[in-house]
Steps between C-alpha positions, in 0.01 A plus 500: 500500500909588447673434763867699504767541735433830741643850459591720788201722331281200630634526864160665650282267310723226638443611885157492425469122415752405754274646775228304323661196518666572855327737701476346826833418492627859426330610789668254713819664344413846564294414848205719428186431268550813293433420127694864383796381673536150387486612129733738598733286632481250238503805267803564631639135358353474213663806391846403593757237354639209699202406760318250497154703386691686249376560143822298370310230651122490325270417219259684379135380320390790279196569270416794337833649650314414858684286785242259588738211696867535653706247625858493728740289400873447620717206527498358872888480506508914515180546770778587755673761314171646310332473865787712679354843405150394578572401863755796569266728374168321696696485783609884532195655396213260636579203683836411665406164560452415181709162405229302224596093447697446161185385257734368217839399458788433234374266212142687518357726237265683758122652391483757851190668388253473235191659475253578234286848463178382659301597169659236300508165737376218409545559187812298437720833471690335866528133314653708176745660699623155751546323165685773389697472776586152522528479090785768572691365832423100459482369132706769396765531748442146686463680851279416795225750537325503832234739692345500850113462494282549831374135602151610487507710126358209340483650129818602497636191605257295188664752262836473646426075474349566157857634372664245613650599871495274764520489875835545628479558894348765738712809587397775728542877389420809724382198773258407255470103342531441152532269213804474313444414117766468247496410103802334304566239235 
């Protein structure tokens, strides 16, 4: 597998593993369970600059030329400013209330979504692309590189263990509990 920064000629490819790795969240955002729509709206990000799901901000896992795994990344000290557009736009079009919990902050390198093409998990394609990932942001570039992990996804959190991150604390997202895992040297 290559793994490369994304294009904007990746941007629907990149809505479509967001929604994999989110998609009961996205229908919080949007308030209706409508699968069209949420790729659509994340569509909609993915395509543009300066958001927080915005090409600018993801990896891409290739073979053959094929995306097979996608991940999200964006220092914690800009969620509020790459956020901004995300929550205007969620809040005119679907859901007024909308107002999600910060789930990084400054002096975070932040993995928001990861997700690889269900044909080629478990086949260490996901590891490749987390070691990738913290090779890049932590040995390289001495940063702290942290994710949130649902308490009960047990394999992700024995990978996530297996490349070194650690428990950090819980934080809740979208009134959900989570695990908070970071990396650094």
């Amino acid at each position: 597998m290559q793994i490369r920064p994304a294009t904007q000629k990746d941007s629907k490819t990149i809505a479509q593993f967001l929604f994999m790795a989110m998609e009961d969240i996205i229908y919080q955002f949007i308030k209706i369970e409508d699968k069209e729509r949420a790729l659509n709206f994340l569509h909609h990000f993915t395509a543009k600059t300066n958001n927080q799901y915005s090409w600018q901000n993801c990896f891409i896992g290739n073979i053959d030329d094929k995306v097979i795994a996608v991940a999200n990344v964006y220092n914690g000290a800009n969620l509020q400013l790459l956020r901004l557009p995300v929550i205007e736009f969620t809040k005119s079009n679907f859901n007024p209330t909308f107002d999600p919990e910060p789930e990084t902050q400054a002096g975070e390198i932040y993995l928001d979504c990861f997700a690889v093409d269900r044909h080629y998990r478990g086949q260490g394609f996901g590891s490749k692309l987390l070691e990738f990932l913290i090779e890049e942001f932590v040995e390289k570039k001495n940063q702290v590189f942290g994710l949130l992990v649902e308490k009960e996804n047990f394999n992700a959190k024995k990978l996530y263990q297996k490349m070194g991150l650690e428990y950090v604390n819980e934080q809740t997202l979208m009134g959900k509990k989570l695990e908070h895992w970071q990396v650094s040297l």
